[in-house]
PARODREN-428901 format. One record per atom (N, C-alpha, C, O): x, y, z; residue in one letter; atom name; residue number from 1. Coordinates in Angstrom, 2 decimals. Each point is the difference from the previous one (the first is absolute). Example, Ala and Ser with C-alpha at 12.3 -4.5 7.8 and 13.67 -1.06 7.14 Angstrom:
2
- 13.19,-5.69,7.80,A,N,1
- -0.89,1.19,0.00,A,CA,1
- 0.90,1.20,0.00,A,C,1
- 1.04,-0.02,0.66,A,O,1
- -1.39,1.07,-1.38,S,N,2
- 0.82,1.19,0.06,S,CA,2
- -0.77,1.09,0.73,S,C,2
- 0.51,1.11,0.17,S,O,2
This chain:
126
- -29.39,-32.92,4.54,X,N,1
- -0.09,-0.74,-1.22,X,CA,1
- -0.74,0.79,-1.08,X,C,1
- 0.28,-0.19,-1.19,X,O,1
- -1.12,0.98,1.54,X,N,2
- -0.99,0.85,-0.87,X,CA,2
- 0.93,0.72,-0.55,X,C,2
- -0.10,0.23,-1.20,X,O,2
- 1.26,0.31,1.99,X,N,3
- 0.38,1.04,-0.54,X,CA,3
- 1.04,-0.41,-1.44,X,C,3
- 0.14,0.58,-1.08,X,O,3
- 0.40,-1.68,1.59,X,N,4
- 0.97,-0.85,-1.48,X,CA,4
- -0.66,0.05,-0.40,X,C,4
- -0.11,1.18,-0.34,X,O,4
- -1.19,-2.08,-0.20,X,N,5
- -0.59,0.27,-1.22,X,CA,5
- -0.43,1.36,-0.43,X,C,5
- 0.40,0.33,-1.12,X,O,5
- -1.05,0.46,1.71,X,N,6
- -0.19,1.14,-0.48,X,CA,6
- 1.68,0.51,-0.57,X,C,6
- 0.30,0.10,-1.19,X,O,6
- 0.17,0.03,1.76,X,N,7
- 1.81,0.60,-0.71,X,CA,7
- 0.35,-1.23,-1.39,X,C,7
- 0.78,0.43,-0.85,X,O,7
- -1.17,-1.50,0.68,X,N,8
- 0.27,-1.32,-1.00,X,CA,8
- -1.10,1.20,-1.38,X,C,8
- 0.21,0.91,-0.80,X,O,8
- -0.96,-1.46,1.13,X,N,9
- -1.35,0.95,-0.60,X,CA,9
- 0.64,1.01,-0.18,X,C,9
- 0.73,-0.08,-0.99,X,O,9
- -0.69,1.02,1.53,X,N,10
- 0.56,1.18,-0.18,X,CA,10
- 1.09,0.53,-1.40,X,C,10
- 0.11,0.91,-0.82,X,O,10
- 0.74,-2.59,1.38,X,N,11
- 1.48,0.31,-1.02,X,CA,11
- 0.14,-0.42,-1.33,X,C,11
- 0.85,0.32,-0.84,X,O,11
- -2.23,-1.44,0.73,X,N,12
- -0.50,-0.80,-0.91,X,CA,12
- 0.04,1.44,-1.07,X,C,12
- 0.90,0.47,-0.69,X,O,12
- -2.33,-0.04,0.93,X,N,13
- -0.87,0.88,-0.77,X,CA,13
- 0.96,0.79,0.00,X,C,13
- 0.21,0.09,-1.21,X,O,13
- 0.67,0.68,1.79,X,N,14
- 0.99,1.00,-0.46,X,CA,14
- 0.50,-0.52,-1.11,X,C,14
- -0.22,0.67,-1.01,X,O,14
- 0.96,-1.90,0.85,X,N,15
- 0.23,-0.83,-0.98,X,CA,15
- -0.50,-0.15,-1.26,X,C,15
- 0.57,-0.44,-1.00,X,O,15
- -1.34,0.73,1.08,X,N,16
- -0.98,-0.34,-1.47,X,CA,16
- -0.59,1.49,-0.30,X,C,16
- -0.35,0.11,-1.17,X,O,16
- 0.20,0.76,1.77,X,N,17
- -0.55,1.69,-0.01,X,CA,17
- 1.46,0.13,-1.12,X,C,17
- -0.14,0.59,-1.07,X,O,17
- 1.32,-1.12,1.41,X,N,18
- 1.43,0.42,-0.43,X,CA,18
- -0.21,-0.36,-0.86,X,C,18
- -0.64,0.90,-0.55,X,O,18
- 0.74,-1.88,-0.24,X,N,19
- 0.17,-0.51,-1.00,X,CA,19
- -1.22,0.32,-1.14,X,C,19
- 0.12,-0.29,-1.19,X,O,19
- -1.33,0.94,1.78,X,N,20
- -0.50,0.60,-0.90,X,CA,20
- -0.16,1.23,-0.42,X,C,20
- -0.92,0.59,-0.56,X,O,20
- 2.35,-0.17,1.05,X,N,21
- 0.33,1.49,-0.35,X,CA,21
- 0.93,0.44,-1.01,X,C,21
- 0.75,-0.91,-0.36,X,O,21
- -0.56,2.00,-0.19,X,N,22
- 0.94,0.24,-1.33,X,CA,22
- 0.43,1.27,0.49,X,C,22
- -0.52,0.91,0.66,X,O,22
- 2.15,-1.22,-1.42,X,N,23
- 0.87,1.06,0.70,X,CA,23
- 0.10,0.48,-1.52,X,C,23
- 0.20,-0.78,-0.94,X,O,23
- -0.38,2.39,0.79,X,N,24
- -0.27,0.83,-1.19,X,CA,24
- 1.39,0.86,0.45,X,C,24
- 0.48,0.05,1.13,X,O,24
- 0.00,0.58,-2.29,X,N,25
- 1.20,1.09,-0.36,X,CA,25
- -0.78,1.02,0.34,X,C,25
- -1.17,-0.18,-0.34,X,O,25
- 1.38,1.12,0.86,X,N,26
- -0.49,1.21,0.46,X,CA,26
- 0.98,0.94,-1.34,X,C,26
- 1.14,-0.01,-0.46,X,O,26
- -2.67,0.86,0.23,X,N,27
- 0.78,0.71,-1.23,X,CA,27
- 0.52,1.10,0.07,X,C,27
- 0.10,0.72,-0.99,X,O,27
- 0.29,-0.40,2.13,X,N,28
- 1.74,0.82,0.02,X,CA,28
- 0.98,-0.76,-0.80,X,C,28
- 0.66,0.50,-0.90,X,O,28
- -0.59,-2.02,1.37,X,N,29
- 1.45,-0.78,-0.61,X,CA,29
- 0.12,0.22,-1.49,X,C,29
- 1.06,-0.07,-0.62,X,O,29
- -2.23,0.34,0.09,X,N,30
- 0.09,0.19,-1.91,X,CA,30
- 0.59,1.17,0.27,X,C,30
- 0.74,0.18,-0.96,X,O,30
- -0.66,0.47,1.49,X,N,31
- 0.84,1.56,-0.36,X,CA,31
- 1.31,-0.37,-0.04,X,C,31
- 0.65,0.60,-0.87,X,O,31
- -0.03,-1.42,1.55,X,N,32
- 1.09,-0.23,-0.11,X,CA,32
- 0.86,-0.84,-1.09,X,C,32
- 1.11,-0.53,-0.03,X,O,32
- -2.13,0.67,-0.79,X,N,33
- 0.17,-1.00,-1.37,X,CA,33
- 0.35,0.56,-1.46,X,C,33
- 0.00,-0.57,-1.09,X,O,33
- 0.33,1.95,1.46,X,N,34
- 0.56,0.66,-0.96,X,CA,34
- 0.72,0.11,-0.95,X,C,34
- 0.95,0.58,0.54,X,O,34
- -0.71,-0.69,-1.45,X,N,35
- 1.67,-0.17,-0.47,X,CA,35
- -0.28,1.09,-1.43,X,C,35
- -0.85,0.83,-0.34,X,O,35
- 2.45,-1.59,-0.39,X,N,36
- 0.13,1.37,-1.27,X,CA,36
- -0.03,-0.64,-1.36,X,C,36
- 0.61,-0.97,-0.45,X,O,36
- -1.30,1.63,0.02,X,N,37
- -0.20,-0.97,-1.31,X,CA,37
- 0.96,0.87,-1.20,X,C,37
- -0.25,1.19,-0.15,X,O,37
- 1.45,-1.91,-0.76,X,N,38
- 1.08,1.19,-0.54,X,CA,38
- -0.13,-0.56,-1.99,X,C,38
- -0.23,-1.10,-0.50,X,O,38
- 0.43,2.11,0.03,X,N,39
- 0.28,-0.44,-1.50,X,CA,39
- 1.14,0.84,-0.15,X,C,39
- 0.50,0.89,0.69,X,O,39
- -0.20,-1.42,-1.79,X,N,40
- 1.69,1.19,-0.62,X,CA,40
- -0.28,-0.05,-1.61,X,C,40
- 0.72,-0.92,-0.37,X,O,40
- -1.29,1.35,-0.59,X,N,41
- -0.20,-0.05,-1.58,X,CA,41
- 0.97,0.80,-0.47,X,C,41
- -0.21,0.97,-0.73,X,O,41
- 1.31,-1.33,1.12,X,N,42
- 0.89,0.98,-0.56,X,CA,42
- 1.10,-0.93,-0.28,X,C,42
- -0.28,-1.19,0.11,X,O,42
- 1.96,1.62,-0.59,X,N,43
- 1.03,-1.00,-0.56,X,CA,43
- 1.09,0.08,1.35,X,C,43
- 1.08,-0.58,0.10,X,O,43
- -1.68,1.41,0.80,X,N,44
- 1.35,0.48,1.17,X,CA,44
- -0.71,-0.78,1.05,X,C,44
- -1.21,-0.26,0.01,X,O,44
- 2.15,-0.10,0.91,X,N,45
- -0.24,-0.45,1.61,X,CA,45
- -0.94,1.15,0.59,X,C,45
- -0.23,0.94,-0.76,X,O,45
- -0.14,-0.93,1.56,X,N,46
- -0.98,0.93,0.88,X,CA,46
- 0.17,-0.19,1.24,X,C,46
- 0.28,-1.18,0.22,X,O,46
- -0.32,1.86,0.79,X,N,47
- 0.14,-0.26,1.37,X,CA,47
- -1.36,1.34,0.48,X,C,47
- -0.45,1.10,-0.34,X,O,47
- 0.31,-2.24,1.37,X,N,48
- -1.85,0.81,0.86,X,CA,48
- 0.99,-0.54,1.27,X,C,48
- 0.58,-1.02,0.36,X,O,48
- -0.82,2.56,0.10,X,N,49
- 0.57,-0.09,1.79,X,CA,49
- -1.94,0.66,1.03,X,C,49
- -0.74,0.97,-0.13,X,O,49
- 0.77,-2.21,1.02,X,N,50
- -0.73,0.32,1.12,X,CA,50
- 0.57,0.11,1.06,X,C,50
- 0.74,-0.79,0.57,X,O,50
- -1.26,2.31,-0.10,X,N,51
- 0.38,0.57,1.14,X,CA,51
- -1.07,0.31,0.53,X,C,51
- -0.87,0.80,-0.35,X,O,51
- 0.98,-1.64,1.46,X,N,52
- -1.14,0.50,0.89,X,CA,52
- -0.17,-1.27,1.31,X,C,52
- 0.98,-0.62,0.42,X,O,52
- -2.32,0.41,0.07,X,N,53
- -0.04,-0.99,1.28,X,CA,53
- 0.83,-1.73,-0.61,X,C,53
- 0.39,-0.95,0.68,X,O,53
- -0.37,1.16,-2.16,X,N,54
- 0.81,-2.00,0.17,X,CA,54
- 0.63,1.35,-1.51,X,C,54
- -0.56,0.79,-0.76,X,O,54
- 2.10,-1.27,1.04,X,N,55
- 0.45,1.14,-1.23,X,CA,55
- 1.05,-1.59,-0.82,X,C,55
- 0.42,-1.08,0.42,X,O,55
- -0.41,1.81,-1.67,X,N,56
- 0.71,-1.32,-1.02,X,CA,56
- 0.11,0.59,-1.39,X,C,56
- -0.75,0.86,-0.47,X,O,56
- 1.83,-1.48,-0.16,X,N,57
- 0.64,0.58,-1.22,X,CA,57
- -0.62,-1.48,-0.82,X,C,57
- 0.25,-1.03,0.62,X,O,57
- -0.83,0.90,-1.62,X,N,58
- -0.26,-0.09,-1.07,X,CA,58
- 0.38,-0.09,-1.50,X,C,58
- -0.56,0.63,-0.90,X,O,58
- 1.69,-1.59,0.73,X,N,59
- 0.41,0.24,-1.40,X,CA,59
- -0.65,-0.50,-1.28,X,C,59
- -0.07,-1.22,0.04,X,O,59
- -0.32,1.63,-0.94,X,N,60
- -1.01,-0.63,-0.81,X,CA,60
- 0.72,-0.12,-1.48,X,C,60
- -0.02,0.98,-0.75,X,O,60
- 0.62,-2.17,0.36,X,N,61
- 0.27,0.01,-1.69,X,CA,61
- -0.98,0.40,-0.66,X,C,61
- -1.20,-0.09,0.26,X,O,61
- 1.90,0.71,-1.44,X,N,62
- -0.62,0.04,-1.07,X,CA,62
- -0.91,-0.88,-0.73,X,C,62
- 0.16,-1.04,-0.64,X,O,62
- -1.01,1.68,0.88,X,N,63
- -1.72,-0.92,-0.98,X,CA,63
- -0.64,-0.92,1.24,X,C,63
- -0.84,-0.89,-0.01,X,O,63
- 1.38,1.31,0.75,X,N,64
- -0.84,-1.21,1.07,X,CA,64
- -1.20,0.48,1.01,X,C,64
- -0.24,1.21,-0.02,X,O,64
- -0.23,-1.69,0.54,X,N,65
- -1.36,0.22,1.20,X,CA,65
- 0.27,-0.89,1.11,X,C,65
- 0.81,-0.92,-0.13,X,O,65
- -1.35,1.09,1.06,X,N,66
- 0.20,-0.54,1.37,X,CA,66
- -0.78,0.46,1.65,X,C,66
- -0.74,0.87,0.46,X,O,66
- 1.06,-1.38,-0.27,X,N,67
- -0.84,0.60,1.72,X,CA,67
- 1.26,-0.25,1.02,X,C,67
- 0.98,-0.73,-0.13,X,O,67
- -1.38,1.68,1.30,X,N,68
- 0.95,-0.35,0.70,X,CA,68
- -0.95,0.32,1.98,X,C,68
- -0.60,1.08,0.11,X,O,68
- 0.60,-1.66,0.67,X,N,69
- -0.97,0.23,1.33,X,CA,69
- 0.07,-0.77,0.94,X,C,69
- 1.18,-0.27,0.19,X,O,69
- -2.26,-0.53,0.91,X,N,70
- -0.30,1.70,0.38,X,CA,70
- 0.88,1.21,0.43,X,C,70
- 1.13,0.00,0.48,X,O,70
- -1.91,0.98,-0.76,X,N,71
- 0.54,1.23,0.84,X,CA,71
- -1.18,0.57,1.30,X,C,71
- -0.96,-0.76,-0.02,X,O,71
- 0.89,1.24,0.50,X,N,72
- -0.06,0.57,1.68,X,CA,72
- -0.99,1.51,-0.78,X,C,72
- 0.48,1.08,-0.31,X,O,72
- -1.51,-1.39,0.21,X,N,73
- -1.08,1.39,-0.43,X,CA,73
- 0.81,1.63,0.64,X,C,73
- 0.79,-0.04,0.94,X,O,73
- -0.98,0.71,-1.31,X,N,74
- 0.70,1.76,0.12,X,CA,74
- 0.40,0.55,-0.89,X,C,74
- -0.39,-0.33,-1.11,X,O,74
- 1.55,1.65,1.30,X,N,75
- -0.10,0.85,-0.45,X,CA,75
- 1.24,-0.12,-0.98,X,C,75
- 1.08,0.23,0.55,X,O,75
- -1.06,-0.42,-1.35,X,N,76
- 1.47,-0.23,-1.24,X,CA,76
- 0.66,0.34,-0.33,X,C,76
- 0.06,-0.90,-0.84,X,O,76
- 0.69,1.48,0.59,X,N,77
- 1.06,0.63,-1.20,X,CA,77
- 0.43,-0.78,-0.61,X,C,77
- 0.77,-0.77,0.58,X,O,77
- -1.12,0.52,-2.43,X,N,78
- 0.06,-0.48,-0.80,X,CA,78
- 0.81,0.44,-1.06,X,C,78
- -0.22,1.13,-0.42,X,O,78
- 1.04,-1.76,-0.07,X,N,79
- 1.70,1.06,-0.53,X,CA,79
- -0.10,-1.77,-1.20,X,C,79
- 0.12,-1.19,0.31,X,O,79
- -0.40,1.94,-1.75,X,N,80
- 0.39,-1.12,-1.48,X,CA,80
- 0.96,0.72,-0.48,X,C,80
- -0.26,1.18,-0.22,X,O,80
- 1.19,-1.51,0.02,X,N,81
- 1.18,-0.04,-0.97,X,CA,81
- 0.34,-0.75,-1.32,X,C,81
- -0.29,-1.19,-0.12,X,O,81
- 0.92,1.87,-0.85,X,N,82
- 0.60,-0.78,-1.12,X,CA,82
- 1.54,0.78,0.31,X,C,82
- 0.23,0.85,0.85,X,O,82
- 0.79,-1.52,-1.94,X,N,83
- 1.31,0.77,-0.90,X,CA,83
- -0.03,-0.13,-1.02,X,C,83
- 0.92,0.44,-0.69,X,O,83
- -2.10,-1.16,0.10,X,N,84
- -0.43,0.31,-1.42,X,CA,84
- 0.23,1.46,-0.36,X,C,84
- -0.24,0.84,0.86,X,O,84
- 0.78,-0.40,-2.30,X,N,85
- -0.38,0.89,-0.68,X,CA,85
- -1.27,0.42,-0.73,X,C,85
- -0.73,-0.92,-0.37,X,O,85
- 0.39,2.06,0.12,X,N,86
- -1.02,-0.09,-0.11,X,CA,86
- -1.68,0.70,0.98,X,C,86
- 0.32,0.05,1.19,X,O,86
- -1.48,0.33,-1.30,X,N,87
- -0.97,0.33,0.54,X,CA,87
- -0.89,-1.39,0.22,X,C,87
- -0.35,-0.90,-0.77,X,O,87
- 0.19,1.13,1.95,X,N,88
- -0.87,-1.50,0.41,X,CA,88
- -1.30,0.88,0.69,X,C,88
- -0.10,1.22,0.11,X,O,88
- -0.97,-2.38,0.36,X,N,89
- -1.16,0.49,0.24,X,CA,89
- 0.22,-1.10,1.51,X,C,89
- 0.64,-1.05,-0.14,X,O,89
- -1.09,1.34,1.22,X,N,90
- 0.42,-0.40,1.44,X,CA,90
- -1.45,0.14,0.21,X,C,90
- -0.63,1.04,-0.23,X,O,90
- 0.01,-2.36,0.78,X,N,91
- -1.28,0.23,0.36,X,CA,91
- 0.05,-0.64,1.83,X,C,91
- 0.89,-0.73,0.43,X,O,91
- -2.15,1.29,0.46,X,N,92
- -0.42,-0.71,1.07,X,CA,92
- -0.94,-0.12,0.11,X,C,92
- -0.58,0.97,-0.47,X,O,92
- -0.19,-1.78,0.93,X,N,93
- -1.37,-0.56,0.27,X,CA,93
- -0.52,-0.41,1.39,X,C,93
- 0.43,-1.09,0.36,X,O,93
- -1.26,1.73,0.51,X,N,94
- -0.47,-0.53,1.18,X,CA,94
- -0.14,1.50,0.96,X,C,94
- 0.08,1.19,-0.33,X,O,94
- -0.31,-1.81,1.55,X,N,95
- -0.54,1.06,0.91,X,CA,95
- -1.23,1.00,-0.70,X,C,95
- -0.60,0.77,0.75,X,O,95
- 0.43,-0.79,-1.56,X,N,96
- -1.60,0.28,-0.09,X,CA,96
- 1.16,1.24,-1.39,X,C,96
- -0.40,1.15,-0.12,X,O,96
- 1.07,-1.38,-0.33,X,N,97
- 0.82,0.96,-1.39,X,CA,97
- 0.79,-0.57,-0.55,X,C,97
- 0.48,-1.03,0.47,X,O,97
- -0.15,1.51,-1.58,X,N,98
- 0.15,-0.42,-1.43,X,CA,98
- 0.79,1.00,-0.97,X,C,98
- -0.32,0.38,-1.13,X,O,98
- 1.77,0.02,2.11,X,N,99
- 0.04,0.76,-0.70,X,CA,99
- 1.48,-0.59,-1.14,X,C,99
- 0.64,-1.05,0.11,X,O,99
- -0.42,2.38,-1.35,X,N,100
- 1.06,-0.86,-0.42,X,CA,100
- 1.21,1.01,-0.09,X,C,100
- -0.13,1.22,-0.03,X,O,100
- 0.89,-1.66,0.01,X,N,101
- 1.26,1.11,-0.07,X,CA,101
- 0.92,0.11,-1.18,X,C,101
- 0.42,-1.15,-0.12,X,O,101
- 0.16,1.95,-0.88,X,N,102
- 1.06,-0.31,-1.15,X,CA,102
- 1.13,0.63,0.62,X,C,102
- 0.07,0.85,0.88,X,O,102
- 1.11,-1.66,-1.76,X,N,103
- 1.26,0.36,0.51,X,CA,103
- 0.81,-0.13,-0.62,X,C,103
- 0.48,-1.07,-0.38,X,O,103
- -0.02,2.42,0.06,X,N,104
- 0.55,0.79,-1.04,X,CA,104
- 1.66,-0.20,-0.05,X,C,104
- 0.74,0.10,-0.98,X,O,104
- -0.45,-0.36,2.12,X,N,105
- 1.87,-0.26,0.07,X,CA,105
- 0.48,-1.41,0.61,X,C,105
- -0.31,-0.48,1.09,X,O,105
- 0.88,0.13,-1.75,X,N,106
- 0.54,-1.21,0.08,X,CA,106
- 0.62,-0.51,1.34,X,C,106
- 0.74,0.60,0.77,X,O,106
- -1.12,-1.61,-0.71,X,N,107
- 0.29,-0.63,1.50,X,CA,107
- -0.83,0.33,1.48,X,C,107
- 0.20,-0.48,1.11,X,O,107
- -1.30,1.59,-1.61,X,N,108
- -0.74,0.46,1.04,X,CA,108
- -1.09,-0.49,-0.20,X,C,108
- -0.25,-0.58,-1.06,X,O,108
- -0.83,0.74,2.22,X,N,109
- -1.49,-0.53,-0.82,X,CA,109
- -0.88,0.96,1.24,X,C,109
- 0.00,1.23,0.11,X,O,109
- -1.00,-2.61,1.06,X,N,110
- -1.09,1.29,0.13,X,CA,110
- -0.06,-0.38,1.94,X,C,110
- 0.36,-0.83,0.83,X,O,110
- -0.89,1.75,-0.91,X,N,111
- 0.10,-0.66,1.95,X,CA,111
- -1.27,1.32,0.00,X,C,111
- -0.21,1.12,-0.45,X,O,111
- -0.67,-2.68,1.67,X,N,112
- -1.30,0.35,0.15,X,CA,112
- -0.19,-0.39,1.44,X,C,112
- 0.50,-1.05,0.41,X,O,112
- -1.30,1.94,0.48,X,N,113
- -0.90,-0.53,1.61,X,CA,113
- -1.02,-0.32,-0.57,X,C,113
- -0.70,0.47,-0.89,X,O,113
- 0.72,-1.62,1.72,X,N,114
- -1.60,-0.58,-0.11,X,CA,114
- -0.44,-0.57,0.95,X,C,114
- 0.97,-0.42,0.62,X,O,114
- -1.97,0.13,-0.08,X,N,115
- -0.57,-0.74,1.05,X,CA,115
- -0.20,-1.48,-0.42,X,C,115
- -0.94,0.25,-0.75,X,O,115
- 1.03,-1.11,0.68,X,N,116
- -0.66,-1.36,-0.57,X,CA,116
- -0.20,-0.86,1.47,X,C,116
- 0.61,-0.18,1.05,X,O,116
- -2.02,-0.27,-1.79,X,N,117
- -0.69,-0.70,0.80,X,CA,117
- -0.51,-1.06,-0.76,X,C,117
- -0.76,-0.90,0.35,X,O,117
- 1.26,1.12,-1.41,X,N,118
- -0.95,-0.94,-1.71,X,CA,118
- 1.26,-0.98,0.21,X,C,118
- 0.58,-0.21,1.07,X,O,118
- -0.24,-0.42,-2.53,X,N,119
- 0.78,0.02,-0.90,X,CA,119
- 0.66,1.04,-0.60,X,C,119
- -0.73,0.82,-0.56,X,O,119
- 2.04,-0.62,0.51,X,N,120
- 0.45,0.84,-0.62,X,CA,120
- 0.30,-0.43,-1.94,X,C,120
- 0.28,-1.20,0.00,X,O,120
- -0.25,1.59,-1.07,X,N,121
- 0.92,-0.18,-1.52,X,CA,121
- 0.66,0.99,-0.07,X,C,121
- -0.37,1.18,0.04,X,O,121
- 1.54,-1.69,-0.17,X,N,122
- 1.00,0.88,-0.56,X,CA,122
- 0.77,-0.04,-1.32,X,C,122
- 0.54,-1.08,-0.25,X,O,122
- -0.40,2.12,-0.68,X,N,123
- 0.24,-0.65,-0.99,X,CA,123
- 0.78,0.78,-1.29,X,C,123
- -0.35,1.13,-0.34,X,O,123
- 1.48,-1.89,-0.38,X,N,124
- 0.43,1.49,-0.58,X,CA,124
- -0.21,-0.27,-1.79,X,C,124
- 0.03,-1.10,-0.55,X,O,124
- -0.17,1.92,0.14,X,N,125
- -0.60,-0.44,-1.75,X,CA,125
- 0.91,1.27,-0.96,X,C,125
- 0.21,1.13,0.44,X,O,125
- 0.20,-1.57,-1.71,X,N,126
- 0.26,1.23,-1.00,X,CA,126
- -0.77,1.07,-0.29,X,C,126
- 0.38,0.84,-0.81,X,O,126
């Protein structure tokens, strides 16, 4: 008989130990919360292709902004396009650089590796 109660007791207090516990996100899972943040300031469509661990094409009208995610943190290849005429300015943002690219012939633009672990912006301007 000692021993039921002791096991009653037992299952009680497990009971209530539980319920005063909190289940927290372990912050690996924010890494996985990545995504791409895109503008286009220009009068042409734009297309941003990701290639890499989650890969995706990107079409962006003219004058607009947007996000698009998550994506899967690594190593990128990042490819903006116009067929605009014209010199455009092709920017990226994240993985710890900033760089920007111009592009001088029509229908081509800029392709970049990057690591992202951030947020990525991508973005194309006159």
């Amino acid at each position: 008989m000692k021993t039921k109660i002791f096991v009653l007791l037992f299952c009680f207090s497990s009971f209530f130990v539980s319920q005063s516990m909190t289940i927290e996100k372990h912050s690996m899972a924010r890494l996985f919360s990545i995504g791409v943040n895109y503008y286009n300031a220009t009068s042409y469509t734009c297309t941003i292709q990701l290639s890499g661990p989650t890969s995706h094409t990107i079409t962006v009208a003219p004058g607009t902004t947007g996000s698009f995610g998550p994506i899967t943190p690594g190593q990128y290849t990042v490819g903006i396009y116009t067929t605009g005429p014209g010199t455009y300015n092709y920017h990226l943002d994240g993985g710890g650089n900033s760089p920007t690219f111009i592009n001088n012939d029509n229908g081509h633009g800029a392709l970049y590796s990057i690591n992202a672990q951030d947020n990525l912006t991508v973005g194309i301007t006159n």
